[in-house]
Gaussian input, Z-matrix of N, CA and C with variables (Angstrom, degrees):
# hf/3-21g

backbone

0 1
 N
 C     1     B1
 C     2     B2     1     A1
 N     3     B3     2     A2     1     D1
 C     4     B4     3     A3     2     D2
 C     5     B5     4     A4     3     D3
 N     6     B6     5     A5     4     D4
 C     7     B7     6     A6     5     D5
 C     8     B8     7     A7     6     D6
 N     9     B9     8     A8     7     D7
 C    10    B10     9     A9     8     D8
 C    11    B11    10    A10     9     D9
 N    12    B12    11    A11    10    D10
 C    13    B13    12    A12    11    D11
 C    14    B14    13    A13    12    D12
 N    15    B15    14    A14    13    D13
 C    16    B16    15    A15    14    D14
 C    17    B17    16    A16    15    D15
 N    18    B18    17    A17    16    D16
 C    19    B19    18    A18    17    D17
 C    20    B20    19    A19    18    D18
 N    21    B21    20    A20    19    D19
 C    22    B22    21    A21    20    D20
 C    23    B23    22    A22    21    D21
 N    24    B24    23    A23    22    D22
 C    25    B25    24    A24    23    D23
 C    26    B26    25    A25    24    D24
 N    27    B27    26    A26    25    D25
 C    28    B28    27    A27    26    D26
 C    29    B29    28    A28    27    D27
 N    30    B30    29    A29    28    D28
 C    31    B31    30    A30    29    D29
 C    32    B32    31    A31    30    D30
 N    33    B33    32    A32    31    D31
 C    34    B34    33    A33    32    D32
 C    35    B35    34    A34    33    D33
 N    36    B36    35    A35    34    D34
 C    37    B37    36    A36    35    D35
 C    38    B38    37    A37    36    D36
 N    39    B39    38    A38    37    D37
 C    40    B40    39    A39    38    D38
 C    41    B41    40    A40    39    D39
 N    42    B42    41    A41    40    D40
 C    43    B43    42    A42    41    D41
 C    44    B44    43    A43    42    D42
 N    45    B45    44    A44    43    D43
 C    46    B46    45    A45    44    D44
 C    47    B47    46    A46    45    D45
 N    48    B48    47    A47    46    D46
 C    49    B49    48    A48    47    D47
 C    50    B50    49    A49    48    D48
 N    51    B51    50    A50    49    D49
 C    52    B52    51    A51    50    D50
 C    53    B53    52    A52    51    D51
 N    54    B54    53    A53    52    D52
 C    55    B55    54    A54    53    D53
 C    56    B56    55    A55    54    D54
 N    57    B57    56    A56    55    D55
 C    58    B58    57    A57    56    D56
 C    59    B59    58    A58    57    D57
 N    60    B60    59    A59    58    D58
 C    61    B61    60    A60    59    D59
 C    62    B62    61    A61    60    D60
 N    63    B63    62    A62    61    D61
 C    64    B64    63    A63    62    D62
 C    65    B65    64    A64    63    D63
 N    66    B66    65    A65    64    D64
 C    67    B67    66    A66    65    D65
 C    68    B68    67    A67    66    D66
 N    69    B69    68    A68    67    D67
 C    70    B70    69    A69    68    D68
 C    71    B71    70    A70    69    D69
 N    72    B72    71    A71    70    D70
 C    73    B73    72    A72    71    D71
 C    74    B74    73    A73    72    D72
 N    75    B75    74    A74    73    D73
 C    76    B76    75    A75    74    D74
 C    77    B77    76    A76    75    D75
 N    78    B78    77    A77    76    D76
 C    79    B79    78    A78    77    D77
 C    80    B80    79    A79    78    D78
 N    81    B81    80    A80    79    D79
 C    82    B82    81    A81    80    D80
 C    83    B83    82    A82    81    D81
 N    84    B84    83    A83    82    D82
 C    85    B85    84    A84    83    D83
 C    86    B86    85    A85    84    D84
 N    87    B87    86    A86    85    D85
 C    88    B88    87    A87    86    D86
 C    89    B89    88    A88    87    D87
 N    90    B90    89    A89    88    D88
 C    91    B91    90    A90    89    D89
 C    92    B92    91    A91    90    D90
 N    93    B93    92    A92    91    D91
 C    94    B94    93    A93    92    D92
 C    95    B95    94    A94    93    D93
 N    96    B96    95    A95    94    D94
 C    97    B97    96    A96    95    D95
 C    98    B98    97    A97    96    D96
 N    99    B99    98    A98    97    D97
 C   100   B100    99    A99    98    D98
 C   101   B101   100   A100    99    D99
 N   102   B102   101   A101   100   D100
 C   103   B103   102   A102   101   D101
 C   104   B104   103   A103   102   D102
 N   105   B105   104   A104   103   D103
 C   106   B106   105   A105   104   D104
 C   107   B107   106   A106   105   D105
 N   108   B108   107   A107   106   D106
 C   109   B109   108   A108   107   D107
 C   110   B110   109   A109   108   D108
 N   111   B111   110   A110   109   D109
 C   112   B112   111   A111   110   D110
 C   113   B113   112   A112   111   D111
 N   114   B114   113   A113   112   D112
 C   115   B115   114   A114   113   D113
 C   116   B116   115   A115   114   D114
 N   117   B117   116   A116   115   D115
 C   118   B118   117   A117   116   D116
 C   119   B119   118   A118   117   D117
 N   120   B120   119   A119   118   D118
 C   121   B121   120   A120   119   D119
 C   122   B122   121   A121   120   D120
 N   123   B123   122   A122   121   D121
 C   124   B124   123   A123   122   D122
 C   125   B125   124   A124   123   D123
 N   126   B126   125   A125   124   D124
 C   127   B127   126   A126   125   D125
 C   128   B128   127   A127   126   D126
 N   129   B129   128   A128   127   D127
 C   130   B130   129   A129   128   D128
 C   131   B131   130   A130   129   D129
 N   132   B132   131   A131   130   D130
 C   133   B133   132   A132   131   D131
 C   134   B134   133   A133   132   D132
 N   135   B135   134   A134   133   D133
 C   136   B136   135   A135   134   D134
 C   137   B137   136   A136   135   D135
 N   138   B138   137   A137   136   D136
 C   139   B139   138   A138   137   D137
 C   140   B140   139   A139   138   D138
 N   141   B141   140   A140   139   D139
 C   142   B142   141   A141   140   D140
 C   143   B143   142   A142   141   D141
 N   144   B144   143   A143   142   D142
 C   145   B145   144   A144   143   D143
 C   146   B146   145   A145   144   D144
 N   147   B147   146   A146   145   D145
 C   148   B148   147   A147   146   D146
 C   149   B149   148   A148   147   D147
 N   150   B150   149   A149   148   D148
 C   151   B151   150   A150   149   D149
 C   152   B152   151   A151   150   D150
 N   153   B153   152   A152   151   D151
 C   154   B154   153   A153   152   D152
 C   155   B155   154   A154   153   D153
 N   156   B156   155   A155   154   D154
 C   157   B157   156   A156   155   D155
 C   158   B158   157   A157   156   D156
 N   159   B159   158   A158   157   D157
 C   160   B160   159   A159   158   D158
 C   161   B161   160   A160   159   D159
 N   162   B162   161   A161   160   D160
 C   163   B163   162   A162   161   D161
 C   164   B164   163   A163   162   D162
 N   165   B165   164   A164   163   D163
 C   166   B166   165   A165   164   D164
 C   167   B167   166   A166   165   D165
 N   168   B168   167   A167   166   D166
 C   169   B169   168   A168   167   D167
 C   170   B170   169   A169   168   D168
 N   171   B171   170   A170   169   D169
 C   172   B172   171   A171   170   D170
 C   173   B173   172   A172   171   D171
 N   174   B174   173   A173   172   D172
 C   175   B175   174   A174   173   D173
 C   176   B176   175   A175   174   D174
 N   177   B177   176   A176   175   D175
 C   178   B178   177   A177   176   D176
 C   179   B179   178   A178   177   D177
 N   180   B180   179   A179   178   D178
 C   181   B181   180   A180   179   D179
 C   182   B182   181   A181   180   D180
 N   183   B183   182   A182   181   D181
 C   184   B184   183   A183   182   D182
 C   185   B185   184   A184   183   D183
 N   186   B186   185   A185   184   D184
 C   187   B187   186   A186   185   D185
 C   188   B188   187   A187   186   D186
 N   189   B189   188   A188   187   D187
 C   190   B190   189   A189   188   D188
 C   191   B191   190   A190   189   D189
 N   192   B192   191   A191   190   D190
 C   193   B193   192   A192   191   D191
 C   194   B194   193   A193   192   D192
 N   195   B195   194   A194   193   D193
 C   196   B196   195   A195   194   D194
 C   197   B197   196   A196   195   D195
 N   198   B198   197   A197   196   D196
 C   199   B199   198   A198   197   D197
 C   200   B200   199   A199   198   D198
 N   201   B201   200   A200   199   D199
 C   202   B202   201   A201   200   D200
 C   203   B203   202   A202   201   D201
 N   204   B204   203   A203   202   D202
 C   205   B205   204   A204   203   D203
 C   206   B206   205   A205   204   D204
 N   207   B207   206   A206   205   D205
 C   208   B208   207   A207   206   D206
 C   209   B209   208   A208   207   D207
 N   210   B210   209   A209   208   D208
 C   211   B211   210   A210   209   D209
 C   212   B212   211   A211   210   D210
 N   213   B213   212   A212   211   D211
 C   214   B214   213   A213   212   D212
 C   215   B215   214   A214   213   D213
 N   216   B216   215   A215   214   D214
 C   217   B217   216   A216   215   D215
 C   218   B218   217   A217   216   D216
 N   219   B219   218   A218   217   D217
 C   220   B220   219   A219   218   D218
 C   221   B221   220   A220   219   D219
 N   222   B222   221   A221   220   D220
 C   223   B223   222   A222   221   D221
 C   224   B224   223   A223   222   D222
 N   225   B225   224   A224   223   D223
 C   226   B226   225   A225   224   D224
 C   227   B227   226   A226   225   D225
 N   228   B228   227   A227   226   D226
 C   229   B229   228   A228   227   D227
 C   230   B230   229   A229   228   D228
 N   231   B231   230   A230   229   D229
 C   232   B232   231   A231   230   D230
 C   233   B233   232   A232   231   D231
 N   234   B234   233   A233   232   D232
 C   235   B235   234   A234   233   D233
 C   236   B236   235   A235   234   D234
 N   237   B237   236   A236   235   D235
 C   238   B238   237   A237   236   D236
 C   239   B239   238   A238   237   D237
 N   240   B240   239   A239   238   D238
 C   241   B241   240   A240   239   D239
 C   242   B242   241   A241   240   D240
 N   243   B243   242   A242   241   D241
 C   244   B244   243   A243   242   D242
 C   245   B245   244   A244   243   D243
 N   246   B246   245   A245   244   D244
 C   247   B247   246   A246   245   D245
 C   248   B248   247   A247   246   D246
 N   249   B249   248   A248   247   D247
 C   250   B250   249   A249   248   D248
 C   251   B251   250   A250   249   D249
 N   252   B252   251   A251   250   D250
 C   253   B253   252   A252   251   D251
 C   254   B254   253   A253   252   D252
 N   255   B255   254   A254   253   D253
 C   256   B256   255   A255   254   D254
 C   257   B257   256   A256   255   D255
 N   258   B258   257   A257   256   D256
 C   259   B259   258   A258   257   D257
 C   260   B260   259   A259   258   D258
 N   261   B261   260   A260   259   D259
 C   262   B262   261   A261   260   D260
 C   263   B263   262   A262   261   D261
 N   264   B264   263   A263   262   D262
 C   265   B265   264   A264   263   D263
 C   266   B266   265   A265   264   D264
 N   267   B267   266   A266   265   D265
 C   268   B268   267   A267   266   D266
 C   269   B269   268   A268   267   D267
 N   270   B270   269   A269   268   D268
 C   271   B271   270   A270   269   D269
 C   272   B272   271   A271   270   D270

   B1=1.4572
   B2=1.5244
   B3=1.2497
   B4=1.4485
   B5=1.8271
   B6=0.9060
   B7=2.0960
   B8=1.9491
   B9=1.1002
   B10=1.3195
   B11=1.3379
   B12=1.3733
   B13=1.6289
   B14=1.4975
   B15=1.5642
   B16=1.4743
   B17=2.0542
   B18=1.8266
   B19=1.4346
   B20=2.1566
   B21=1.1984
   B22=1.1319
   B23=1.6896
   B24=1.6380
   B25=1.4916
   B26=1.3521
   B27=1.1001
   B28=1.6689
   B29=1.1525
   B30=1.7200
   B31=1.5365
   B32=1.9264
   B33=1.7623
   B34=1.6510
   B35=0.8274
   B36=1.8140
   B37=1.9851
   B38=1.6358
   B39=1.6626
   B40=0.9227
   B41=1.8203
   B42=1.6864
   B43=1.4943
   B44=1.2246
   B45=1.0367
   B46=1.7806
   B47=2.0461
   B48=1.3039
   B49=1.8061
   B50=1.3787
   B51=1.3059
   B52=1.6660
   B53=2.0342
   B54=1.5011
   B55=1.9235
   B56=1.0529
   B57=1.4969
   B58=1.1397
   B59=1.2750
   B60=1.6786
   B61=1.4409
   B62=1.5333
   B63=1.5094
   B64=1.3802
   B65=1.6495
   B66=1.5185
   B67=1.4036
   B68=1.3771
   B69=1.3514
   B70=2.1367
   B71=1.7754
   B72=1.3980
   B73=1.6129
   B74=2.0160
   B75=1.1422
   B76=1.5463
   B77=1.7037
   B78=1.6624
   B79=1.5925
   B80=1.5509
   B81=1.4597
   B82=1.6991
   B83=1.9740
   B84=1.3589
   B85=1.1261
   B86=1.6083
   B87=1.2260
   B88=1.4889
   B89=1.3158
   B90=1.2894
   B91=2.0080
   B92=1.2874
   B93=1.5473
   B94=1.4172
   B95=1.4069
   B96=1.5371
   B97=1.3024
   B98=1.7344
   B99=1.6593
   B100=1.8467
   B101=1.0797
   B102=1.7502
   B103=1.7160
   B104=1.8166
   B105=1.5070
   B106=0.6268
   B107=1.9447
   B108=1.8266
   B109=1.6104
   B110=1.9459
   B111=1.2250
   B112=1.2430
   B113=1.4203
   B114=1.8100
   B115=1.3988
   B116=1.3616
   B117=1.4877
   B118=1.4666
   B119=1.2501
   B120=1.2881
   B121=1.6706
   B122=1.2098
   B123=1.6639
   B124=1.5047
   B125=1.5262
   B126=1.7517
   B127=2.0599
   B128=1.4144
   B129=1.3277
   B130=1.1306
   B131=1.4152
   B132=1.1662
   B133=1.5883
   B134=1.8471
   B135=0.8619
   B136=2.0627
   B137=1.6221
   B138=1.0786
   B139=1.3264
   B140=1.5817
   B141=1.1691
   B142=1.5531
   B143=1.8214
   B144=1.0790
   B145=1.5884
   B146=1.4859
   B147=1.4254
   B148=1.5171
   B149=1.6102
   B150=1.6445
   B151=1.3732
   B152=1.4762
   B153=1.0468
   B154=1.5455
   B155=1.5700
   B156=2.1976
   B157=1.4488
   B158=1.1665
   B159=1.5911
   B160=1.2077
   B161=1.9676
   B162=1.4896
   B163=0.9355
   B164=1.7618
   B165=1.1596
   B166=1.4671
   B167=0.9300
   B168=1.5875
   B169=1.5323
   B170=1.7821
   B171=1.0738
   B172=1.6316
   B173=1.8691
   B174=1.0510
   B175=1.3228
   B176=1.4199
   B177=1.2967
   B178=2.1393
   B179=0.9780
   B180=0.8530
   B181=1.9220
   B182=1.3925
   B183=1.1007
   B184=1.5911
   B185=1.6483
   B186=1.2410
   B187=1.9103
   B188=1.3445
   B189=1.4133
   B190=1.7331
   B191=1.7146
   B192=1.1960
   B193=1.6528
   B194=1.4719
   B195=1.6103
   B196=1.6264
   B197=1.4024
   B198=1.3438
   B199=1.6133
   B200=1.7173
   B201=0.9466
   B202=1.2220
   B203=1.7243
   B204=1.3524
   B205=1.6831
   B206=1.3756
   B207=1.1946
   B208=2.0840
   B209=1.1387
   B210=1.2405
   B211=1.1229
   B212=1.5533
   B213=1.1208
   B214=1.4683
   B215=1.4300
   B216=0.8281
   B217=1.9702
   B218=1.2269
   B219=1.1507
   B220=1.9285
   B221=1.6951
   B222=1.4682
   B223=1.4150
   B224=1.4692
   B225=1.1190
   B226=1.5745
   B227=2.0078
   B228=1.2975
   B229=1.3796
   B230=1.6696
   B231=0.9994
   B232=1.4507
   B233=1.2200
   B234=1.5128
   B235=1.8513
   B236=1.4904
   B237=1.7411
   B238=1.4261
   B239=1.8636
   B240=1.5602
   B241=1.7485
   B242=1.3133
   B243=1.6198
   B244=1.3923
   B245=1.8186
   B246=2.0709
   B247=1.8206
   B248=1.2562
   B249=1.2700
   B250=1.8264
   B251=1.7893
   B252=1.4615
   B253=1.8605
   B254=1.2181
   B255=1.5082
   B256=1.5657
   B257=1.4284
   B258=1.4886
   B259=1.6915
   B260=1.7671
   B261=1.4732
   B262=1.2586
   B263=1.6920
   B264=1.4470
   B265=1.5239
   B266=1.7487
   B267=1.3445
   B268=1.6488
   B269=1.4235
   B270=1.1398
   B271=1.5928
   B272=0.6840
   A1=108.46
   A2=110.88
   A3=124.78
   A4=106.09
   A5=112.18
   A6=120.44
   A7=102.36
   A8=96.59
   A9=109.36
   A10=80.34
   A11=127.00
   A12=121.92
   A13=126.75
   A14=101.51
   A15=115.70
   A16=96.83
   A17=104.83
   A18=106.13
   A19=119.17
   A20=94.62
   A21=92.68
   A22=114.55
   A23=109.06
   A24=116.81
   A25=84.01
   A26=153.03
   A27=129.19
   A28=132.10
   A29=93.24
   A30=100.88
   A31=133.33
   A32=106.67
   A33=107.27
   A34=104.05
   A35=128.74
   A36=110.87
   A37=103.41
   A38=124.33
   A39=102.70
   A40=113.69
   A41=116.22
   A42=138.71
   A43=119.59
   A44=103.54
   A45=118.19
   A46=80.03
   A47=101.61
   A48=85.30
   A49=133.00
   A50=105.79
   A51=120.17
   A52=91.03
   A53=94.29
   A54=81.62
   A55=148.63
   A56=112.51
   A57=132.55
   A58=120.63
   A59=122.88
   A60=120.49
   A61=139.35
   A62=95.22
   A63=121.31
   A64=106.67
   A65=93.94
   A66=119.55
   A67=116.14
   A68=96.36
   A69=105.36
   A70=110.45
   A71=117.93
   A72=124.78
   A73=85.65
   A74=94.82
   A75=92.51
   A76=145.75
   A77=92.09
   A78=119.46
   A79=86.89
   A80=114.78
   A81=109.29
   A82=116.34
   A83=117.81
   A84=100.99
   A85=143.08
   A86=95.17
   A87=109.10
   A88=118.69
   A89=88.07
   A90=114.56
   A91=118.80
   A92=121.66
   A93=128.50
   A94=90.64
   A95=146.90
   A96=124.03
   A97=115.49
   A98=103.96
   A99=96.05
   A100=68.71
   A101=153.47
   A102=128.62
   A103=109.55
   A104=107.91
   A105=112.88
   A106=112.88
   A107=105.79
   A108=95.02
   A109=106.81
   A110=119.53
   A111=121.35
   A112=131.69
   A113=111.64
   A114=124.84
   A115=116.06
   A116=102.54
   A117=91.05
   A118=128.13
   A119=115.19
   A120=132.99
   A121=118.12
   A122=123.79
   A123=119.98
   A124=97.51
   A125=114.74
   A126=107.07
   A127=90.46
   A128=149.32
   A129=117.11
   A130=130.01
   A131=122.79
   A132=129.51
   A133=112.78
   A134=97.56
   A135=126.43
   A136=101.39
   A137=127.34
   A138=152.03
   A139=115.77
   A140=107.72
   A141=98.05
   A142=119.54
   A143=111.21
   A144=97.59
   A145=114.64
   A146=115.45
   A147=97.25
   A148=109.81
   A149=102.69
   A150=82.98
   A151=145.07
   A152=107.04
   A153=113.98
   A154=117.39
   A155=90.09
   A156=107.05
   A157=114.82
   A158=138.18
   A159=138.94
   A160=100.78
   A161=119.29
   A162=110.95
   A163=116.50
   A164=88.01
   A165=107.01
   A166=124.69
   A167=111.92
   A168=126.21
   A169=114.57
   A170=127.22
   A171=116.80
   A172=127.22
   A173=102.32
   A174=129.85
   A175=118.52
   A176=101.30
   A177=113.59
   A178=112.76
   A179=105.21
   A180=120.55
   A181=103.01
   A182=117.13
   A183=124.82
   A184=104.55
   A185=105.77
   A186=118.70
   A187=91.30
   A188=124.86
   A189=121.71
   A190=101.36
   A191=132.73
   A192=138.75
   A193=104.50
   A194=111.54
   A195=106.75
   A196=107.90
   A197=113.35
   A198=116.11
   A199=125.88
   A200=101.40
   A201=120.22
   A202=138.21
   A203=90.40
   A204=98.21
   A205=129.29
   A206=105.55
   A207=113.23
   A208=110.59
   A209=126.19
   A210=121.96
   A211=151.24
   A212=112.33
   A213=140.76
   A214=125.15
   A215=120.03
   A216=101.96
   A217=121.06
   A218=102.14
   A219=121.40
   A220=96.18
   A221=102.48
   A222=109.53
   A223=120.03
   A224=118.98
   A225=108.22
   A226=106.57
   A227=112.17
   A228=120.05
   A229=123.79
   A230=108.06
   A231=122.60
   A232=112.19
   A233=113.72
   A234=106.42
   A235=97.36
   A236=99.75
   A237=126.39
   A238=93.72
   A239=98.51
   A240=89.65
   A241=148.14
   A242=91.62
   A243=96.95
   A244=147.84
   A245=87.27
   A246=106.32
   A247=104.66
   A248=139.16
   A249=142.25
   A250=80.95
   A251=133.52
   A252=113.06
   A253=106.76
   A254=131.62
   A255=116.18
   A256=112.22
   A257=112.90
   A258=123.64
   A259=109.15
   A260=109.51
   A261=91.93
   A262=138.73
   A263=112.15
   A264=147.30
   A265=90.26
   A266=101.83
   A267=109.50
   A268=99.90
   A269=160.01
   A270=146.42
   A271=126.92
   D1=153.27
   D2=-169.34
   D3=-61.59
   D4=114.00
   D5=175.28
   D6=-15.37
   D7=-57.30
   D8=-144.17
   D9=-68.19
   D10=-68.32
   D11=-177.24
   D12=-35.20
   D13=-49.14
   D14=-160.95
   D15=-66.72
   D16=-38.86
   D17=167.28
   D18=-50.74
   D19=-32.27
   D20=-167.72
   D21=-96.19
   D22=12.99
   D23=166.98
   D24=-104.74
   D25=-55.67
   D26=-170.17
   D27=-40.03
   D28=-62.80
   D29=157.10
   D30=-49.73
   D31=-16.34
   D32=172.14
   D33=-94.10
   D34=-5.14
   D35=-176.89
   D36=-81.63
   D37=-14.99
   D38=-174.45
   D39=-115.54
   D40=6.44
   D41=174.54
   D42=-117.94
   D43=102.16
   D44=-151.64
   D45=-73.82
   D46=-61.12
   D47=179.18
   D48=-40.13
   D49=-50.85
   D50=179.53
   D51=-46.62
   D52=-68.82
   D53=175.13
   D54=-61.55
   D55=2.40
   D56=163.72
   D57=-88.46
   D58=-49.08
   D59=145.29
   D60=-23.04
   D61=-48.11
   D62=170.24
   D63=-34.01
   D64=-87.24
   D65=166.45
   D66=-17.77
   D67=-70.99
   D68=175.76
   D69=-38.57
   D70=-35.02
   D71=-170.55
   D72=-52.24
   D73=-61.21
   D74=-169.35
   D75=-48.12
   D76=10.11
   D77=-163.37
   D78=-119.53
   D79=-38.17
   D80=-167.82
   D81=-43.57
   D82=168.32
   D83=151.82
   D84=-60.51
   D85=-42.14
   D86=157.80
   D87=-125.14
   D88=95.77
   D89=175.36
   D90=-46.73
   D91=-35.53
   D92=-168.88
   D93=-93.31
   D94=-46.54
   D95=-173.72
   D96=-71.37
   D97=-14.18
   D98=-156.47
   D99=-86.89
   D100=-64.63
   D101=-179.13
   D102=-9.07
   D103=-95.06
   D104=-141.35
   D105=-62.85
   D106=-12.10
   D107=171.68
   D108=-85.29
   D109=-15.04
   D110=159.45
   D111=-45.61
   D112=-39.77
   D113=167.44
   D114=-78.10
   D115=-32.57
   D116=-179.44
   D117=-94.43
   D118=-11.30
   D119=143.38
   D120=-35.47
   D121=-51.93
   D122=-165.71
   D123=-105.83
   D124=15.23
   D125=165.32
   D126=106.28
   D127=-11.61
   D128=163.61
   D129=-100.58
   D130=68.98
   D131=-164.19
   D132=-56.59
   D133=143.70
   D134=-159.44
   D135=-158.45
   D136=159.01
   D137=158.63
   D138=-117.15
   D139=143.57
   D140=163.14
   D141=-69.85
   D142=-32.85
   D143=170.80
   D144=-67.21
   D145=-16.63
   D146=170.68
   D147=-79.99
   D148=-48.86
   D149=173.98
   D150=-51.60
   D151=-7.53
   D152=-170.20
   D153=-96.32
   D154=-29.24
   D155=167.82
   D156=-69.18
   D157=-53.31
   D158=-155.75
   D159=-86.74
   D160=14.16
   D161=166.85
   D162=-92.21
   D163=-60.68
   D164=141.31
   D165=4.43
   D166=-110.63
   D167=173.28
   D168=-54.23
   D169=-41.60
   D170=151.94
   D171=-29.44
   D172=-50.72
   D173=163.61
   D174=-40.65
   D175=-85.85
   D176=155.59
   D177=-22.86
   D178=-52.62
   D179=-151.33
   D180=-75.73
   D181=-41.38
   D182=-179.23
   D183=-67.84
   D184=-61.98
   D185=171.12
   D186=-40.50
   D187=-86.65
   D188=-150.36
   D189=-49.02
   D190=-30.35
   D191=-161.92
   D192=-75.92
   D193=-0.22
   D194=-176.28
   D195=-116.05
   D196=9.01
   D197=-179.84
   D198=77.98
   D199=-3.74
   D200=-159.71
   D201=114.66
   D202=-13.14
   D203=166.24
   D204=-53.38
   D205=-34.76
   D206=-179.43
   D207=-95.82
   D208=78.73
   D209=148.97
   D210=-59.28
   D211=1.50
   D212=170.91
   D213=-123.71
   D214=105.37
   D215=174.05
   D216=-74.43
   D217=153.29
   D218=176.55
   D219=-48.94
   D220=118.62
   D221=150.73
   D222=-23.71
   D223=103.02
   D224=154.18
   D225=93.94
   D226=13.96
   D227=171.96
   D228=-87.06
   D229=-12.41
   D230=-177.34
   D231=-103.35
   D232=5.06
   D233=177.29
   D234=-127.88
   D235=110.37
   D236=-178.50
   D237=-55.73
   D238=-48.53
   D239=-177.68
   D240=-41.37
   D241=-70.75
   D242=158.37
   D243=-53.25
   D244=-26.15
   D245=161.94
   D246=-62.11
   D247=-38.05
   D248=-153.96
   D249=-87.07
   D250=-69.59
   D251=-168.58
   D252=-62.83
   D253=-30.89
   D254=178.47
   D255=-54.37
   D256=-49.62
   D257=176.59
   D258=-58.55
   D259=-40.45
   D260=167.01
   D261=-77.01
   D262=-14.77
   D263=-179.55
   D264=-61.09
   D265=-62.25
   D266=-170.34
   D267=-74.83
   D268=-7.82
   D269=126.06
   D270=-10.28

């Protein structure tokens, strides 16, 4: 997971607000940008084009590492987003 994110679940296991804020991103109109000005508000700066990139290319990267055997990707591996509330869910 992206630095900046994985910093900003440490900081919610122990600020019940910050994780509650968190949460609130997900009501905004645009859920993926109020994330990412939320992280970069409390010091961990992200963009949404990175996030969306580094889901992405995580993704590839896993496919190209099998030689050609995977031809499909894992449901749901390419969205940095939804991995960052599952990680926060399990908090």
């Amino acid at each position: 997971m992206n630095d900046s994110l994985t910093l900003l679940l440490e900081k919610a296991k122990t600020d019940k607000r910050l994780k509650d804020r968190i949460y609130a991103t997900r009501s905004e109109r645009n859920p993926v940008n109020a994330l990412c000005e939320l992280a970069t508000a409390e010091g961990f700066p992200i963009t949404a084009a990175e996030l969306i990139d580094e889901g992405e290319t995580s993704c590839a990267m896993m496919l190209r590492s099998v030689n050609g055997g995977g031809v499909e990707a894992p449901e749901g591996w390419d969205d940095l987003y939804e991995m960052f509330f599952a990680a926060l869910d399990y908090l």
